[in-house]
N, C-alpha and C positions, 0 to 999 in steps of 0.2 A: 359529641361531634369531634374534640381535642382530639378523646381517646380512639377514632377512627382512623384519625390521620394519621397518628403517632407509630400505630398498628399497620400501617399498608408502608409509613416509609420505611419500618422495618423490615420491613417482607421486602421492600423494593431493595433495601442497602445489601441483604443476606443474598439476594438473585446478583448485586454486581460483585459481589466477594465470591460466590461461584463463578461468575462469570470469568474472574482473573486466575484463578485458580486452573479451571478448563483452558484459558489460554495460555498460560505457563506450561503444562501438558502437550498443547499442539504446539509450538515452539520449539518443545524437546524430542517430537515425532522422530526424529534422525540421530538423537543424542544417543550412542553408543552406552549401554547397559542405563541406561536413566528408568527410574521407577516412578511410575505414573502418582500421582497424589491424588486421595480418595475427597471426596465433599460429602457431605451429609449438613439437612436442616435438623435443629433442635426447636423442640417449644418450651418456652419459658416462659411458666405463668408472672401474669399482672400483679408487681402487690397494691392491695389499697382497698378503701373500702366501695363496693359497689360494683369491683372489677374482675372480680371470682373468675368470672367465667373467659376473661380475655387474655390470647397469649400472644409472647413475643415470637415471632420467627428468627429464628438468630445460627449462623452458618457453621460448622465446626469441622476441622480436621483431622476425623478418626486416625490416618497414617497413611499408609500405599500402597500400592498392590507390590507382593512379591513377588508376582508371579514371573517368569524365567522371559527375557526376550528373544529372538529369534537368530540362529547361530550364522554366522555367514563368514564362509571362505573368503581369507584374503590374499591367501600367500606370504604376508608379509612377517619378517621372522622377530619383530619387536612388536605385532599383535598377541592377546591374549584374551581367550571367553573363559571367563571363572566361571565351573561346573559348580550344579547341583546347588546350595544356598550360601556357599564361600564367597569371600571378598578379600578384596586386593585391600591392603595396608598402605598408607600415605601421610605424610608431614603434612598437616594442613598450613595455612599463612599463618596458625597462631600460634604453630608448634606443636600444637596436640595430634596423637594417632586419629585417624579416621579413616575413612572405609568405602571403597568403590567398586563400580563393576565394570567401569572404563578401562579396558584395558589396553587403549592405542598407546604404547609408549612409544617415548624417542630419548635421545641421547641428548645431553648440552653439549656446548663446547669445550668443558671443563671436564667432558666422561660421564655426567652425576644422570643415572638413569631415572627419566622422569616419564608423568603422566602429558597426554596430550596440552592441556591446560599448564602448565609447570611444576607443578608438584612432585618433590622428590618421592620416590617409591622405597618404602622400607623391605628392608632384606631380614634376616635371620640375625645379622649383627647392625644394621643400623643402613642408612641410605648406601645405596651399591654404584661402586665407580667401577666403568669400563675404560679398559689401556686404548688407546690410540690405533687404529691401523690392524685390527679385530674386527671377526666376524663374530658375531652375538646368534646363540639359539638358546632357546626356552624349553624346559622339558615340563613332560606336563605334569611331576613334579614340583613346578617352579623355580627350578635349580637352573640361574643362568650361566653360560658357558661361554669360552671365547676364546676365538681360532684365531692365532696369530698366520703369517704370512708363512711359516717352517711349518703349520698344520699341528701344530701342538697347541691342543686344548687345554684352558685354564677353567675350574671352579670359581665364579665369582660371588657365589652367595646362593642364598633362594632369597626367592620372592615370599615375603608376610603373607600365608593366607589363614584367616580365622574363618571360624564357623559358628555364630552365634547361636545361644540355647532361644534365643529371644529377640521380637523383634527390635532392629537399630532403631534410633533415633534421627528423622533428616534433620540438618542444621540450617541457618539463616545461607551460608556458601553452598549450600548444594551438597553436602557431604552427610556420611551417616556414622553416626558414634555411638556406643554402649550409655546404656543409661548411666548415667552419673559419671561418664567423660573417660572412665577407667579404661585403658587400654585391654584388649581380648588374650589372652593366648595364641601363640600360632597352633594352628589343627594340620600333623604332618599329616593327616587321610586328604586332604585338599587337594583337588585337579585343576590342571585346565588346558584348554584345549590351544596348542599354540598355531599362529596363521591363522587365526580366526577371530571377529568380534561379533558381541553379544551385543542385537537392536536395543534399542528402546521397546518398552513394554506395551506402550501407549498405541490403542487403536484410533487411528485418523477418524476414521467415520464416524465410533458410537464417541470422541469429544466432538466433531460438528456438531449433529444431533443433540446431545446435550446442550450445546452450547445454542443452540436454536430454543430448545425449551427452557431455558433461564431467561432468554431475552423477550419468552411469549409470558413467562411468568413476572418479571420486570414490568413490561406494557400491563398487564391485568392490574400489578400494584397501583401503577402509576393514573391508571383509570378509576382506581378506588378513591386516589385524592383527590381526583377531578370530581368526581361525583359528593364528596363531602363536601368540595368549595361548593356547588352549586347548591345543595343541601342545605349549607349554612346563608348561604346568599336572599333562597326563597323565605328561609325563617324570618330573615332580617325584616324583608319585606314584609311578611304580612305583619310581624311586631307595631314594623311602623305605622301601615295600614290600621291598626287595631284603632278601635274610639276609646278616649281617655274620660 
């Protein structure tokens, strides 16, 4: 009876750890280049004796979908959609390289060309400062540019773009880094398309629906422990019932 319960709250624990997962996902429905995070259940056999045949239900994070999100016209000439399977290069908060497909930038008030979020943007020599009182464009290249007031354009660097052989790694921040933290190479064949950002990858509808069927799978667990208390309840009973 132990072993029933034990077995359904883990089914039920594995259905709320999907459950957050899918809602981290619909959260980020609007988040510019955001890459959807996969779920999958594992079974993990019982050890001990007598329990061969009983498994754990227990939740795992294969990785995420790469697949490309949807391009949309902005106009705006400090947007970028990183083509094909490139990423934009970034200082994370711990100083380490890291890697996105956010490409809203904006300016500080210091010049220092950052991501929407603040994160400075690496260049080909190290974060890129813009002059003051400059017009900024992006080629799709990455090579940013800047029209002063006289119409005389400055080189002001490229933008980091890599192209991994293999998939990133997401981090605890939201970010994605090479396996063992190692900075990429820049990839000069990298594009991207400027005046434009790249959706989120995440389909609204099939995370509801998921998320509907974790919550019918949850209730199913949660009915198994019902059914053991009552299980264990009736035994009680006729125990005591029993003639001594």
């Amino acid at each position: 009876m132990d072993r029933m319960i034990y077995l359904s709250m883990s089914g039920a624990k594995a259905s709320m750890q999907r459950q957050d997962t899918l809602a981290n996902n619909l959260a980020n429905v609007s988040t510019p280049g955001f890459r959807a995070e996969l779920q999958a259940f594992r079974a993990v056999p019982v050890q001990g004796s007598g329990a061969s045949t009983r498994v754990y239900a227990l939740e795992s994070t294969p990785g995420y979908n790469d697949a490309s999100g949807p391009i949309t016209s902005t106009g705006r000439n400090l947007d970028v959609a990183v083509q094909g399977n490139s990423w934009l290069s970034v200082q994370a908060l711990d100083g380490s390289e890291a890697y996105t497909r956010g490409g809203a930038l904006d300016i500080t008030a210091d010049g220092t060309l950052v991501t929407r979020s603040g994160l400075q943007v690496l260049g080909d020599g190290g974060p890129i400062q813009v002059p003051q009182d400059t017009e900024i464009s992006i080629g799709g290249d990455g090579t940013v540019s800047a029209k002063d007031r006289n119409g005389r354009t400055t080189s002001l660097g490229k933008l980091k773009l890599v192209t991994p052989e293999t998939k990133l790694e997401r981090g605890e921040d939201g970010l994605f880094r090479a396996e063992g933290g190692d900075p990429l190479d820049a990839d000069a064949n990298a594009r991207v398309q400027d005046g434009a950002l790249e959706g989120s990858n995440v389909s609204a509808i099939e995370t509801m629906v998921s998320m509907i069927a974790a919550a019918r799978q949850f209730e199913a667990q949660m009915k198994m422990v019902q059914t053991a208390e009552q299980d264990e309840r009736a035994a009680s009973q006729l125990l005591s019932n029993a003639p001594r």
